[in-house]
N, C-alpha and C positions, 0 to 999 in steps of 0.2 A: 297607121302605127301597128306594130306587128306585138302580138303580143303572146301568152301561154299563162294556162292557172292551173293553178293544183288546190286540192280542196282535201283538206285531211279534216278525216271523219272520226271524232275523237269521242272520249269516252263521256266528256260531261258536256261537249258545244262542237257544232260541225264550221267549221272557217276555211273561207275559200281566199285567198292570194293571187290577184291577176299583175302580171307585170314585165316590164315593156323587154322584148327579147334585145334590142342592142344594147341597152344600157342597165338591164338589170333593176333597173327600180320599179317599185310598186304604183303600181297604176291606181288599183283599186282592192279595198279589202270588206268582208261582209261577212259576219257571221251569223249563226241560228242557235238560239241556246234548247238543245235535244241531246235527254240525256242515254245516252245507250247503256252504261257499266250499269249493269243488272246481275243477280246471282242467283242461280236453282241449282242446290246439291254443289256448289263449287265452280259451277261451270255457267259460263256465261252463257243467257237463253236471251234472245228479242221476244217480248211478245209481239202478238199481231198488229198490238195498238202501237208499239214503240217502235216497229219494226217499220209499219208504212209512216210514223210520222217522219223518221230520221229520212226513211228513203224522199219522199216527199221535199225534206230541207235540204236533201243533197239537189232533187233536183232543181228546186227555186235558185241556189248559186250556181248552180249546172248554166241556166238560163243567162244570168247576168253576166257568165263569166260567155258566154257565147255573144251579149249583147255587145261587150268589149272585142268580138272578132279572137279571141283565145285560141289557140290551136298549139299545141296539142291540150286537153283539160288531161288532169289525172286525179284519178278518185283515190286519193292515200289512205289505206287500213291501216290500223296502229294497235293499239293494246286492247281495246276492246274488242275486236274484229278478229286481233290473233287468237283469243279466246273464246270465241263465239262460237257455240254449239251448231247453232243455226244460220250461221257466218251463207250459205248455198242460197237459201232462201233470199237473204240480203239482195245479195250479187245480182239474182236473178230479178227482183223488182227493181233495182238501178239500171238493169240494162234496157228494162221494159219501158222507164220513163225516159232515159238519158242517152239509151244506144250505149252506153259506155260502161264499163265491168271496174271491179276492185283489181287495184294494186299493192298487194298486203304485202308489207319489209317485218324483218325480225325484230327484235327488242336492240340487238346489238345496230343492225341498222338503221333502226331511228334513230339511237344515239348519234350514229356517225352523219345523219342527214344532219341533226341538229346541231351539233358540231360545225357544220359545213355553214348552217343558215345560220347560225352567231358570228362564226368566222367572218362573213358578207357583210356583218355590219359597218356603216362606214364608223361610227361612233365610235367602232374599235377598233380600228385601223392600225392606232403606233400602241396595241400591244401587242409586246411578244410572246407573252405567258400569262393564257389564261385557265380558269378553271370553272367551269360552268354545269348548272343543273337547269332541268326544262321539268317542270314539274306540270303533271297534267292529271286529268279525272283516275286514268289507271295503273298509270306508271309512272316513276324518275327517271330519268336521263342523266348518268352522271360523265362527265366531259372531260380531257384537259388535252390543252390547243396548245402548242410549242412553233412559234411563228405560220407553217403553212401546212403543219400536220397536226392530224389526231392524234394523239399517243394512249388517248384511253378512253374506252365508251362501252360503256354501258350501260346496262336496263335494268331496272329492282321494280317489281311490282308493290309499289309505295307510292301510288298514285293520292289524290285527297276523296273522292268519291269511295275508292276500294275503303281506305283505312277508316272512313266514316263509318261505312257499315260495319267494317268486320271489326275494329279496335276501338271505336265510340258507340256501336248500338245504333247509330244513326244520330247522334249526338242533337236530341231534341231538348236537353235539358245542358244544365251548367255542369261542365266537367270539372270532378273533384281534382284534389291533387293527387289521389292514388290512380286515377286513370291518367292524368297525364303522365305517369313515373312509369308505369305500364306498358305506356304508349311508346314512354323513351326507350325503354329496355327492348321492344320489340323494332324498334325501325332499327337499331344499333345492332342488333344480331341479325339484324338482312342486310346491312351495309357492311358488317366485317370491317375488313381491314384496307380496303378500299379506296377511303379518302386519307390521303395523306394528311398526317395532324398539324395544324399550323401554316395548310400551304398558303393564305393568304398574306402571308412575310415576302410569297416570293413571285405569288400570280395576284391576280385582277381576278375576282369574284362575279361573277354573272348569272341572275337569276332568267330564266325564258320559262313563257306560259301563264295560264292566267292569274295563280295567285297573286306572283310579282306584279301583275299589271293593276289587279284590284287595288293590293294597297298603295301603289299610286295614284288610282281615285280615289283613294281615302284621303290619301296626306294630301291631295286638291283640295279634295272637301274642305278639307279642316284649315286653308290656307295657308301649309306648308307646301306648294308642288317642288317637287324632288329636284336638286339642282342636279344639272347634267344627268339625270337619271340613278343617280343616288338612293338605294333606299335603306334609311340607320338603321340599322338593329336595335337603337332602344324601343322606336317605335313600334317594329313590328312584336318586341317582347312585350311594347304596354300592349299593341291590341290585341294580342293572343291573351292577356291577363282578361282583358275586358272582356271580350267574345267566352273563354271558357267562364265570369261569371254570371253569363245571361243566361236565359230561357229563350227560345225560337221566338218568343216577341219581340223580347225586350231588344235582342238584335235587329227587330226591321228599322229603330231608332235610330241608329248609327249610319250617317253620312256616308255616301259618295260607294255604298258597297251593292252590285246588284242583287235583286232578291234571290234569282235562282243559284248566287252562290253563298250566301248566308248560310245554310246548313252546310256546307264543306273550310269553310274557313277555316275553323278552331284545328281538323286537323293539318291543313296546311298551315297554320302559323307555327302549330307545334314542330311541325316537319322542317320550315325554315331555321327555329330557334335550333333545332338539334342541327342541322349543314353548318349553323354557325359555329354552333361550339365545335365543331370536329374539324374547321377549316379555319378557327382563329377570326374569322369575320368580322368588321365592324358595321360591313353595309356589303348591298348588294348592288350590283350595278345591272339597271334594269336593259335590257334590250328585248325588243317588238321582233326580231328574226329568230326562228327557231325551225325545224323539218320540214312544213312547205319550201320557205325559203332554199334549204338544202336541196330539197328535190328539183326546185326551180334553175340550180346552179348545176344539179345532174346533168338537166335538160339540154340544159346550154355549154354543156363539157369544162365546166369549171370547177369541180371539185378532186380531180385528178389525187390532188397532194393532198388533200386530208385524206381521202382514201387508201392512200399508200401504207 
């Protein structure tokens, strides 16, 4: 079997995607929770210790995805990597264990890979119009798919790792209500005018990346799993209510969430509830393909028309 992985190296967990070149499906998926979105003076620094552990996780999937016969692999840079002081240093220890160097795409062209790698979903095949976010450790991806095109992609640096540190403090305690109202006021004046009010009247709503996948282990936990990949927005308003009124313990409580995202939740729940309100949302329709994916369809010349 012939196959190709890309391994994008994100700001809060590095995930590698191997999957079969004729038919496009996933073979094999593995990730390594390594956090890189780190901040000194504004600007993203690796230290030495964070620096060799991510290179290190790239190279353990570097490995597996070779075990699977892979060819070509691609080491995807992304928001953390775009902003990386010491991004050189990186590069040059991946190539030292892996032979193989950074692929870093812009903000606008992750959107449009993840765009691509929604699009590929078969789950969402009979829509015509969709309207999608891929929310991740440093960035958002805001999306909208019009049958076989992009028509809009973009990148806000509204990631849940950034906004933890820089707009909750590191949110080790219960977030008041004047920090979530804070919170709202500042992601709504970096989204502007951006998302269309109400487009959920007239698209299919789609969340990509890890928070949407979390509260799906949640709602398993709790023996609701999401039907067809459903996820209500009442739920995710009750658990953003519950999460901001814990403390970093009382959170390790709560079902089906892993530990190393526990302190990032609260501000991605907040970040979910505000996409709803500004898209009319009643739920999110979860999909597992996001920018590997896209890249994977580069790979194989099938992204042509979203790229248009």
């Amino acid at each position: 079997m012939s196959t190709l992985a890309v391994v994008d190296i994100g700001s809060n967990s590095i995930k590698v995607s191997i999957l079969n070149r004729q038919n496009g499906l996933e073979v094999l998926r593995a990730s390594e929770p390594v956090r890189l979105f780190s901040t000194a003076g504004g600007e993203v620094i690796l230290s030495a210790e964070v620096l060799e552990a991510g290179a290190q996780a790239v190279a353990r999937l570097v490995a597996i995805a070779r075990e699977q016969k892979a060819d070509p692999i691609v080491l995807l840079g992304t928001s953390a990597l775009r902003e990386c002081g010491n991004r050189g240093d990186f590069d040059a220890r991946l190539r030292a264990l892996t032979g193989l160097g950074l692929t870093l795409v812009s903000g606008e062209v992750e959107a449009r890979l993840a765009a691509d790698g929604v699009r590929s979903d078969p789950a969402l095949a009979g829509y015509q119009h969709i309207f999608a976010f891929d929310l991740g450790g440093g960035s958002l991806e805001v999306m909208e798919i019009r049958g076989q095109r992009c028509t809009l992609a973009r990148s806000f640096p509204l990631g849940s790792v950034r906004l933890t540190q820089t707009l909750l403090k590191g949110a080790p305690d219960p977030v008041s209500e004047s920090a979530q109202a804070a919170f709202r006021a500042d992601v709504l004046q970096c989204l502007g005018e951006v998302i269309p009010s109400n487009v959920a009247e007239r698209a299919l709503i789609v969340g990509a990346g890890g928070a949407f996948a979390v509260i799906a282990l949640y709602l398993e936990a709790l023996g609701e799993s999401p039907v067809s990949g459903r996820l209500p927005l009442l739920r995710i308003r009750e658990l953003k209510d519950k999460l901001c009124r814990m403390t970093a313990d009382e959170r390790r409580t709560l079902p089906g969430i892993p530990t190393d995202r526990l302190d990032i939740m609260p501000a991605a729940l907040l970040t979910l509830c505000i996409l709803a309100d500004l898209t009319g949302a009643e739920a999110f329709q979860l999909t597992h393909r996001g920018v590997r994916h896209g890249m994977v369809q580069l790979l194989m010349g099938e992204s042509g028309k979203l790229f248009s």
